[in-house]
C-alpha positions in Angstrom: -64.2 -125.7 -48.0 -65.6 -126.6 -44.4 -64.0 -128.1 -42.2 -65.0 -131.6 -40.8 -63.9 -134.5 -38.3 -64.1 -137.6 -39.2 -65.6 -140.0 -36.1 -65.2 -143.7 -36.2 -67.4 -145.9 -34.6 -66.3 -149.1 -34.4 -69.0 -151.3 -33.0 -69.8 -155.6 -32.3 -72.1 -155.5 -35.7 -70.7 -152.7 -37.8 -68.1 -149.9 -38.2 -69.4 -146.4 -39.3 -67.8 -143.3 -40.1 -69.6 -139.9 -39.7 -68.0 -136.3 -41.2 -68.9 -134.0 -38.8 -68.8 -130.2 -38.8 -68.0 -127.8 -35.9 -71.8 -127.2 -35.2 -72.4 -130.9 -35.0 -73.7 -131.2 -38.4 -73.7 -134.2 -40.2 -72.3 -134.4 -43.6 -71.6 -137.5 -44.5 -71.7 -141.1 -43.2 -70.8 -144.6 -43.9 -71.1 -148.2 -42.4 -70.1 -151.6 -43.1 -71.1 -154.9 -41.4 -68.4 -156.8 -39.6 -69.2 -160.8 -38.7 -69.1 -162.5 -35.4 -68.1 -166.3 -35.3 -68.7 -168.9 -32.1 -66.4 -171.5 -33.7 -67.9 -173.2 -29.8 -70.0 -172.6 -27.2 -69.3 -169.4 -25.6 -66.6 -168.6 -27.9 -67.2 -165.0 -29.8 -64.6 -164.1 -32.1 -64.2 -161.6 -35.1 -61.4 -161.6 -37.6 -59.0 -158.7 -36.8 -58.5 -158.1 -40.3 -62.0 -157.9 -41.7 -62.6 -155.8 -38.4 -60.1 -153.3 -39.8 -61.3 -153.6 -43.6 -64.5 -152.8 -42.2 -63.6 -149.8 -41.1 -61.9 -148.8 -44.2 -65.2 -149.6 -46.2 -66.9 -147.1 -43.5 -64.1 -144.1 -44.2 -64.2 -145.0 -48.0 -68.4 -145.3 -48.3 -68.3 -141.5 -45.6 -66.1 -139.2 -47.7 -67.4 -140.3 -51.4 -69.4 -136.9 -51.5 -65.9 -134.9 -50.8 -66.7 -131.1 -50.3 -64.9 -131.9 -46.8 -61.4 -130.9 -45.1 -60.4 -133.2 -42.8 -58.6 -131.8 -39.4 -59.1 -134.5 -37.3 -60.2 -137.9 -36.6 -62.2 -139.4 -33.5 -62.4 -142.6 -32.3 -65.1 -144.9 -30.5 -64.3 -148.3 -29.7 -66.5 -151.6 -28.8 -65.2 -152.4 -25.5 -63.5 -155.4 -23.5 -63.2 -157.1 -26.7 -59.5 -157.7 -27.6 -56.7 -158.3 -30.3 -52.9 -159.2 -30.2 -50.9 -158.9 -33.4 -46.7 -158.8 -33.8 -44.9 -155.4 -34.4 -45.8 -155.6 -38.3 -49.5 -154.9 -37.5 -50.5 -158.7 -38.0 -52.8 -159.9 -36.0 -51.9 -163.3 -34.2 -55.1 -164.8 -33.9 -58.8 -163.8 -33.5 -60.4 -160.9 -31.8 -61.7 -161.9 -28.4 -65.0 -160.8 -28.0 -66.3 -158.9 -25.3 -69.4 -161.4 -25.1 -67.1 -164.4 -25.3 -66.6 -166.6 -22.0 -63.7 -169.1 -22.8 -62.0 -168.0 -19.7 -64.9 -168.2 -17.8 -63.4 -171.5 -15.5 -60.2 -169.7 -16.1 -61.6 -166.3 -13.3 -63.3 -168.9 -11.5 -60.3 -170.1 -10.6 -58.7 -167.3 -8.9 -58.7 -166.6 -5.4 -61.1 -164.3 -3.4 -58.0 -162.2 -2.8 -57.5 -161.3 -7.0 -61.3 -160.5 -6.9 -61.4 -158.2 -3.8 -58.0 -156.5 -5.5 -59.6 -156.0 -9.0 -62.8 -154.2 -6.8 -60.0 -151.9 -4.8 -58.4 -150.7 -8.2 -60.8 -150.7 -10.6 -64.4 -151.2 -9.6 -65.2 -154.1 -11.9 -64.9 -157.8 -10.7 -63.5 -160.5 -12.0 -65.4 -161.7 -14.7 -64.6 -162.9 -18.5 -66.1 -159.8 -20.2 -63.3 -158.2 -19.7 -60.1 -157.8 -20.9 -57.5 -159.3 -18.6 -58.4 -162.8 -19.0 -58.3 -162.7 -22.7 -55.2 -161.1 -22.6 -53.6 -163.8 -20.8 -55.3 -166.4 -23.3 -53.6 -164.9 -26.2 -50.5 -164.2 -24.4 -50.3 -168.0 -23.4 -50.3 -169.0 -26.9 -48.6 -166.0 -28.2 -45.7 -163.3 -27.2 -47.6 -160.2 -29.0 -48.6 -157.1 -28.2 -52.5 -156.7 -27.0 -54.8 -154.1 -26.5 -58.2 -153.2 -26.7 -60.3 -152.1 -30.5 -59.1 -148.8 -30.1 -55.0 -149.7 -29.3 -55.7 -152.1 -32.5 -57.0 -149.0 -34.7 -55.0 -146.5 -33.3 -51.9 -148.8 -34.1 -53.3 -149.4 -38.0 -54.2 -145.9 -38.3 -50.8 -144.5 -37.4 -49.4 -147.1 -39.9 -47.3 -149.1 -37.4 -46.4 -145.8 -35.3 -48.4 -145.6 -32.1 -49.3 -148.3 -29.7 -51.5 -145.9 -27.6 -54.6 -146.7 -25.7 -57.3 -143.9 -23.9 -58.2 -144.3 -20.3 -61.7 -145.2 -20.6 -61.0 -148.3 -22.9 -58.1 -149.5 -20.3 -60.6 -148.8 -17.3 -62.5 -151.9 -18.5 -59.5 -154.6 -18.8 -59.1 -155.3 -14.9 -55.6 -154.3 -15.4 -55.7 -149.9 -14.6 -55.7 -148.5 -11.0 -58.5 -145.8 -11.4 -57.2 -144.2 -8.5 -53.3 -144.0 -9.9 -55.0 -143.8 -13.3 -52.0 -146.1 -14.5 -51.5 -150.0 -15.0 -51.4 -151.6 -11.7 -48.4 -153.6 -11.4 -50.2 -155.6 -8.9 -52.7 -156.6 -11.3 -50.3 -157.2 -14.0 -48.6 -159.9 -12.0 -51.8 -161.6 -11.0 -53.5 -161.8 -14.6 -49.9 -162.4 -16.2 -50.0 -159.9 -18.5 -46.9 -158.0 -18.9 -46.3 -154.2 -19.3 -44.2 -154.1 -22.0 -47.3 -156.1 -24.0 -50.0 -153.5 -23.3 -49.9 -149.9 -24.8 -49.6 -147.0 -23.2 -52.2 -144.9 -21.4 -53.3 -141.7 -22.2 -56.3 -139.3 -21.7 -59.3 -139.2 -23.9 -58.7 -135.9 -25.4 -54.3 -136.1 -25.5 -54.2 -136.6 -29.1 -53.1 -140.1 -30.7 -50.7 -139.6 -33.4 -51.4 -138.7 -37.2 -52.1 -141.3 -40.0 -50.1 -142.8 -42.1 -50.8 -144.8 -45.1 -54.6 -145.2 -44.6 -55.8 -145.5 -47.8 -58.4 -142.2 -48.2 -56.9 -140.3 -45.8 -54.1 -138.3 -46.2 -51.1 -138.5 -44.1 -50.1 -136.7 -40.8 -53.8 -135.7 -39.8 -54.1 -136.2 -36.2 -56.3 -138.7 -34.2 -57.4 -135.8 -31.8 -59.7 -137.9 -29.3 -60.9 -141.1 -28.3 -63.4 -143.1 -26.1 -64.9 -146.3 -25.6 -68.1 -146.5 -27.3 -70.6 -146.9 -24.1 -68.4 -143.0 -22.5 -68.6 -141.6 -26.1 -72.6 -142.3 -26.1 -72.9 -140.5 -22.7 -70.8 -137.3 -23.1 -72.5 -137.1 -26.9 -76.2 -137.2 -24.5 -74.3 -134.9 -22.2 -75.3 -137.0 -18.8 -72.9 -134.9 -16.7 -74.8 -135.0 -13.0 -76.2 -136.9 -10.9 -79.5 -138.7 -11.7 -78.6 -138.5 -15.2 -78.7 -142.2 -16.9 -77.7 -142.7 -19.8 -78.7 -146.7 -21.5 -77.1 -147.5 -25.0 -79.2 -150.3 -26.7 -76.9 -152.1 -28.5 -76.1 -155.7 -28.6 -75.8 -156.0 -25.1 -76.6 -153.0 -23.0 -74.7 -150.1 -20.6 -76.5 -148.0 -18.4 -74.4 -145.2 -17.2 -74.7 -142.1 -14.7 -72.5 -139.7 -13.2 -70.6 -139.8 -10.1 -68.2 -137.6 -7.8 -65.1 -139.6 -7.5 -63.8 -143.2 -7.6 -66.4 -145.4 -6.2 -64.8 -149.1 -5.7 -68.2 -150.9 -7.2 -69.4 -150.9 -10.3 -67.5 -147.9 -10.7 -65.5 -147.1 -14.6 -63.8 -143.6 -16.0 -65.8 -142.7 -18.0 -63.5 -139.8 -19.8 -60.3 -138.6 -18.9 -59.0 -134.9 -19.8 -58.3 -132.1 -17.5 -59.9 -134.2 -14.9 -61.4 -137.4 -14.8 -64.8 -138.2 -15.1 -66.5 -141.6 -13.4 -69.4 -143.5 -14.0 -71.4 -145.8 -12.1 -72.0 -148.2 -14.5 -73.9 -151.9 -15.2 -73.6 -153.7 -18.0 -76.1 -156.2 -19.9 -74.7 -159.1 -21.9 -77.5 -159.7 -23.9 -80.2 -157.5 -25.0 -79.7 -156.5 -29.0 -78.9 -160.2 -29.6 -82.1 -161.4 -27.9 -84.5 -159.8 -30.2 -82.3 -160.8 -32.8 -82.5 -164.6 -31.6 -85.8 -164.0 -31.0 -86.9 -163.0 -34.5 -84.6 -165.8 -35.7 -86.7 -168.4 -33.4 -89.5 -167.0 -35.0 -88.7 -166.5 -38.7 -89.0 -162.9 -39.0 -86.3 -161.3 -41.4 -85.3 -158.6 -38.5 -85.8 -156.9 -35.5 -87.8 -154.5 -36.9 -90.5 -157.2 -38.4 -90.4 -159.1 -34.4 -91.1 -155.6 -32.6 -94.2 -154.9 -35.2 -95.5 -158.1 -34.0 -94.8 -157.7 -30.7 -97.1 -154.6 -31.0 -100.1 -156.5 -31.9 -100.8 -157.7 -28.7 -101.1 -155.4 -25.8 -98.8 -157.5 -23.1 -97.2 -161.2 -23.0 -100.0 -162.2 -20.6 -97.4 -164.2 -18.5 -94.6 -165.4 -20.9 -91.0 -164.0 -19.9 -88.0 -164.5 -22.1 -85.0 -164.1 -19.5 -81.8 -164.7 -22.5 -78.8 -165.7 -20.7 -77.6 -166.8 -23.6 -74.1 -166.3 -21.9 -74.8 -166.0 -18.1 -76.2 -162.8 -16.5 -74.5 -159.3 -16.2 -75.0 -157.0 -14.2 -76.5 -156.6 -11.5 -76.8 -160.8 -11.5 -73.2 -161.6 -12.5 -74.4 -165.4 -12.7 -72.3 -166.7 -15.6 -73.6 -170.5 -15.2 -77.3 -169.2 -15.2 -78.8 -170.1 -18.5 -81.5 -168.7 -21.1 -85.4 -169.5 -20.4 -88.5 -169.3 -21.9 -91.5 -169.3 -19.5 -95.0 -168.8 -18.4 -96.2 -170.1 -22.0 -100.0 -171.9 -22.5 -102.0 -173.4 -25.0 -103.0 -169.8 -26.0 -99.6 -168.3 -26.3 -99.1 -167.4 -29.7 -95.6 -166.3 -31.5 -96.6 -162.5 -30.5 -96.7 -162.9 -26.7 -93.1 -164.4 -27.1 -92.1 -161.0 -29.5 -93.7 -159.0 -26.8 -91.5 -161.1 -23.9 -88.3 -160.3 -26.1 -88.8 -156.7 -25.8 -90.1 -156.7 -22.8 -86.8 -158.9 -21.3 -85.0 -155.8 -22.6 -86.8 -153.3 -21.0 -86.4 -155.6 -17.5 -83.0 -155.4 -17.6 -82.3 -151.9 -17.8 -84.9 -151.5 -14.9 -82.6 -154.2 -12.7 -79.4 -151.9 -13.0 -81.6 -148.3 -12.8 -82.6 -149.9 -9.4 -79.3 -150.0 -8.1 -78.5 -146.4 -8.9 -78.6 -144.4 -5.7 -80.6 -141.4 -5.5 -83.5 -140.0 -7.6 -84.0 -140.6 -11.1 -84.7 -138.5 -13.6 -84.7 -139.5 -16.6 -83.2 -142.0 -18.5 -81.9 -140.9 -21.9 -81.8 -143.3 -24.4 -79.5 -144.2 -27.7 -78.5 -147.0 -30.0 -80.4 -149.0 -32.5 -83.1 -150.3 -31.0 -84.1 -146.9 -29.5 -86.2 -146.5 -33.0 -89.0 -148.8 -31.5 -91.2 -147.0 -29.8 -93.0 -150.4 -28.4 -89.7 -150.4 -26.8 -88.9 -147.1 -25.3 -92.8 -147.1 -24.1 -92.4 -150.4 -22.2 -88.9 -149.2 -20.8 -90.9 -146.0 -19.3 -94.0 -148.0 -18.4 -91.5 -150.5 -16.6 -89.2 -147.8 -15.2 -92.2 -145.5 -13.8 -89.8 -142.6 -15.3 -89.9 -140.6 -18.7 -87.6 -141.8 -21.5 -85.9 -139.9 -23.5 -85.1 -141.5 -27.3 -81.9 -139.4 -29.0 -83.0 -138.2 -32.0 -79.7 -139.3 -34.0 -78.5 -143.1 -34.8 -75.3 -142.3 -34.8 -74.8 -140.8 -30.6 -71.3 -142.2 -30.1 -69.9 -140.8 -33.0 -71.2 -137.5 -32.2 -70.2 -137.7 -28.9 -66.6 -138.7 -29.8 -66.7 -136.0 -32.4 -67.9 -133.2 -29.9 -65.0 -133.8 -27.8 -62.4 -134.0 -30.7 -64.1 -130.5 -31.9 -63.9 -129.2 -28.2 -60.9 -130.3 -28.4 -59.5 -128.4 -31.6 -61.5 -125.1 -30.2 -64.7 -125.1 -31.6 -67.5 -123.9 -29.3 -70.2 -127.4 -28.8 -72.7 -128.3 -26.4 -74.5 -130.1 -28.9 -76.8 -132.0 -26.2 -77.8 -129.2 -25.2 -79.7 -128.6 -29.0 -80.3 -132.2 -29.3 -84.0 -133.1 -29.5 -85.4 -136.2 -27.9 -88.6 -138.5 -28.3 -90.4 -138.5 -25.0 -91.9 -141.5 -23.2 -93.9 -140.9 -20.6 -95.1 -143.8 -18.1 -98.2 -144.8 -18.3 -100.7 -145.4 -15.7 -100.6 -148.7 -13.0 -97.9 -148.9 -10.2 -100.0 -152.1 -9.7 -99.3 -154.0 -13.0 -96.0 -152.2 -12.8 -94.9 -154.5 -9.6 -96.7 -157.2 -10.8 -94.8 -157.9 -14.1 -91.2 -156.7 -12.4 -92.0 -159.8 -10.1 -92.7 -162.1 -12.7 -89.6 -160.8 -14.2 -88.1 -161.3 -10.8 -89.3 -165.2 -10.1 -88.4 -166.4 -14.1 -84.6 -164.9 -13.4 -84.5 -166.7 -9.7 -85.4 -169.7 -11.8 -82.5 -169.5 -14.1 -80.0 -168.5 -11.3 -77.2 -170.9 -10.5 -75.3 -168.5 -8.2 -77.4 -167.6 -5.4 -77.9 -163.9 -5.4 
């Protein structure tokens, strides 16, 4: 019987499982859909429970084929987003999402010193993405444990057993010193989140317990690896030096590349195992979601049907979409700036604002590739709405760099599973065979600059920080 790993990827939208082989082969997979509810404005919040029957309905969907032994399982987790639940495994209340902003006056609140401390330790900032802050909400009304998606899984997996966390997922809750690579007491105090709440820390690849009582699964086989979903989709592209950039399309969007050491801006750990690996990293808070709003505004069934449209006319002659639906990410970080639609005229028609919806996506990952220091290479693309090729055309013609589309859906469950199989011993380097659709610019520096400033002028518009 061949041997397999099972990955989990447990994204916003859905939870998939993939049975992977030592060679990288697929051989089965599985997904269900989990819901997001804004019960108010700015509040995102999934049901912790259906989040983890989801994932059962992934595992149970993957190994219906059987033929498979199972020697390990690998984890990648949505990040920021976060759960508390008592010692029973119960949850306490709803998962926090990583889009929601409920404790956006909350960080606003805190003085310059917190900020500049947070920068120091971790290279975030203070902002309501992440985890801290929600933490603190659910602690305030709550004394429970909390963690991250992957603490929460790991802690249901292990039936109870194991309330573990990997260093990647804790680099984005404010709370761990990436240059201790431990939780900072310092920024325990300040968000008031205590120790003894949080789980503990270890590497990506230190192994995370066994499960117990997961229905499908037998018991004792050991969670080998783990990463946060964004880290899992760049080791599985193998972006590994510098002027490597790796940009997951996903609901919102992470564009990722390689760096030496501990940089106190922008900076994340990406992986952790004999050594740890950083990342320069920017992070886009919508992107998925506004071609999905967009093909809502429009009536279109899906994506899919608004990026066919979009192709029927050759450019948005003047009409930018800029959706901060929640505030700007990065580079911005303009929480109070708020979603436009401009540039439209009598002769706009519902294509030119399809073609502005993908072209806002492309924009963005061109703001954070600007910041990158150092040459570009390439920019190596994954996640769902890499299957448009409208899309990964404009992101090159944009960029002024070749694109490079992964030629699998599911990149961060390959990526998670190449470093379980690593790992257990098994030779990888699966990037390495992966193949890739290429974009190559197209010709015009000229219209080029000319649309990046119209991009440019429509977000000053909607700024209410100045930059």
């Amino acid at each position: 019987m061949v041997q397999a790993v099972l990955a989990i990827d447990q994204g916003t939208t859905n939870s998939k499982a993939v049975l992977v082989a030592a060679d990288g082969t697929v051989l089965g997979s599985g997904s269900a859909p989990v819901g997001l509810a804004t019960p108010r404005p700015g509040w995102v919040e999934q049901d912790a429970e259906n989040l983890w029957r989801s994932v059962l309905r992934a595992i149970a969907t993957c190994l219906a084929g059987g033929g498979a032994e199972i020697v390990g399982v690998a984890l990648s987790t949505q990040r920021e987003s976060v759960v508390g639940w008592d010692s029973s495994g119960e949850p306490v209340g709803p998962v926090l999402g990583w889009q929601d902003v409920r404790t956006s006056s909350w960080c606003a609140q805190l003085p310059p010193a917190v900020d500049a401390l947070v920068r120091r330790r971790t290279g975030l900032r203070v902002d309501a993405m992440f985890s801290a802050p929600k933490m603190r909400w659910l602690r305030d009304r709550s004394d429970c444990l909390v963690g991250t998606v992957d603490a929460w899984l790991i802690y249901r997996l292990t039936g109870c057993q194991e309330h573990l966390t990997e260093a990647g997922n804790a680099s984005r809750t404010l709370l761990y010193d990436l240059t201790t690579l431990d939780w900072s007491d310092e920024l325990l105090e300040a968000f008031g989140v205590p120790r003894a709440a949080l789980p503990d820390v270890r590497p990506s690849n230190a192994g995370f317990g066994v499960t117990k009582g997961v229905p499908g699964l037998a018991d004792g086989i050991p969670i080998v690896a783990v990463l946060a979903d964004s880290h899992a989709a760049m080791y599985g592209q193998g972006c590994a030096e510098a002027g490597l950039v790796k940009a997951t399309y996903g609901t919102g969007s992470s564009v990722m590349t390689p760096v030496d050491g501990f940089e106190p801006d922008g900076c994340t750990l990406a992986w952790l195992t004999d050594r740890p690996v950083y990342a320069l990293e920017g992070n886009i808070v919508s992107s998925g979601a506004a071609l999905a709003w967009t093909a809502d505004l429009l009536g279109l069934p899906d994506v899919g049907a608004l990026t066919a449209l979009a192709g029927t006319v050759p450019a948005a002659e003047g009409v930018v979409l800029v959706p901060a639906f929640a505030g700007l990410g990065a580079p911005h970080w303009d929480r109070d700036a708020r979603a436009a639609l401009t540039g439209m005229s009598s002769s706009t028609t519902r294509a030119h604002i399809a073609r502005a919806a993908v072209d806002a996506v492309a924009h963005q990952i061109c703001d954070l590739a600007d910041t990158i220091p150092g040459p570009l290479s390439s920019l190596r693309a994954d996640g769902g709405a890499t299957v448009s090729d409208l899309l990964m055309q404009t992101q090159a013609d944009l960029l002024g760099h070749p694109v490079e589309a992964a030629d699998v859906p599911e990149i961060s469950a390959l990526g998670v599973a190449e470093l379980a199989w690593t790992t257990l011993g098994a030779s990888t380097g699966w990037a390495r065979k992966r193949r890739y659709r290429t974009f190559e610019p197209g010709p015009g520096a000229g219209n080029r600059g000319r649309r990046r400033n119209e991009w440019a002028q429509a977000v000053a518009t909607v700024r209410v920080r100045p930059a």
